[in-house]
N, C-alpha and C positions, 0 to 999 in steps of 0.2 A: 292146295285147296283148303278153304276154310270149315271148318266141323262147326257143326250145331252146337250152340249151349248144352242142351236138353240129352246131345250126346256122350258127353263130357264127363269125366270120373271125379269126384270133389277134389283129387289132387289138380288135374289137369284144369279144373275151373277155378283155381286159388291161383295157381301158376299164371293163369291167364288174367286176374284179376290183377295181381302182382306190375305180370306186363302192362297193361291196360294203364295201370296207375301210373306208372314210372314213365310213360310216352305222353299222359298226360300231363304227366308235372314238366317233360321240356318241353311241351306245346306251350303251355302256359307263359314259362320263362322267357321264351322265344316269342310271345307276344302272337300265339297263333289264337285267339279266342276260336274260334268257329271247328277247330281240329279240335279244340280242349273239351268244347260241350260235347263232341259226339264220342272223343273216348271214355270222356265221365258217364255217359248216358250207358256206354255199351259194357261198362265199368258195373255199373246198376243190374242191368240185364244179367250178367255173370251171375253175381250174387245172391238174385231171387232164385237161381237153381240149385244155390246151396240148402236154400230155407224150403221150411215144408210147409206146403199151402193150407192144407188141412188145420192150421192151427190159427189161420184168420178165417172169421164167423160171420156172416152176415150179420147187419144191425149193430155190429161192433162200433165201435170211433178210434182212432189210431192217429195220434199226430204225425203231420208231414213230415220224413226228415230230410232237413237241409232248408224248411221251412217254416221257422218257429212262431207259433201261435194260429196254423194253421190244421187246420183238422178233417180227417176222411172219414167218410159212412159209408160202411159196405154193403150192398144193394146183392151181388152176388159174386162168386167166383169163378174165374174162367182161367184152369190152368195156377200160373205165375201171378195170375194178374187180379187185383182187386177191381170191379166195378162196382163203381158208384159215385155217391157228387161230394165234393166239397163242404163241411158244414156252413148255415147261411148262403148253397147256391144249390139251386136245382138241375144244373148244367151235368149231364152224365159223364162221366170220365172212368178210364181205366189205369190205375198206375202198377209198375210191378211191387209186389210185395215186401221189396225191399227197402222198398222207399217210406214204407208204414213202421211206424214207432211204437210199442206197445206201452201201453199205461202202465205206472206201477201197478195197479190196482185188474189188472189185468192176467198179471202173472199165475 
């Protein structure tokens, strides 16, 4: 039976991120696209439970990562998860936090 992220000790959520990455690098090689995005995504998922939420702010801006020259506004937080929209779109969205990049100038 599979355990919760949020259950997880930072070793065992590294361990599993490890796993994660290395099933997705043969999914890939093996030309499996559709198995690849979903261990990368669940790859992503791990990782924002290593990161503390508390240190993204609303109103902030944070570039996308794995998306460059795109950019988040944070509306509010829920959890792991940033909400808010896209800069230049109004479209609400939620991504996990780990997918936000902080600015230098943010530090």
């Amino acid at each position: 039976m599979e355990r919760r992220y949020s259950d997880m000790t930072v070793s065992e959520l590294q361990q599993e991120i490890a796993n994660l990455n290395d099933k997705a690098k043969k999914a890939e090689q093996m030309g499996m696209v559709s198995e690849f995005a979903v261990l990368e995504r669940k790859a992503i998922m791990a990782k924002a439970y290593l990161l503390n939420p508390a240190e993204y702010k609303a109103g902030e801006v944070y570039e996308i990562e794995g998306d460059p020259g795109s950019f988040f506004k944070i509306d509010y937080m829920n959890g792991i998860f940033a909400w808010g929209s896209r800069v230049n779109s109004d479209k609400e969205e939620a991504l996990p936090i780990s997918m936000l990049k902080r600015n230098e100038s943010q530090n």
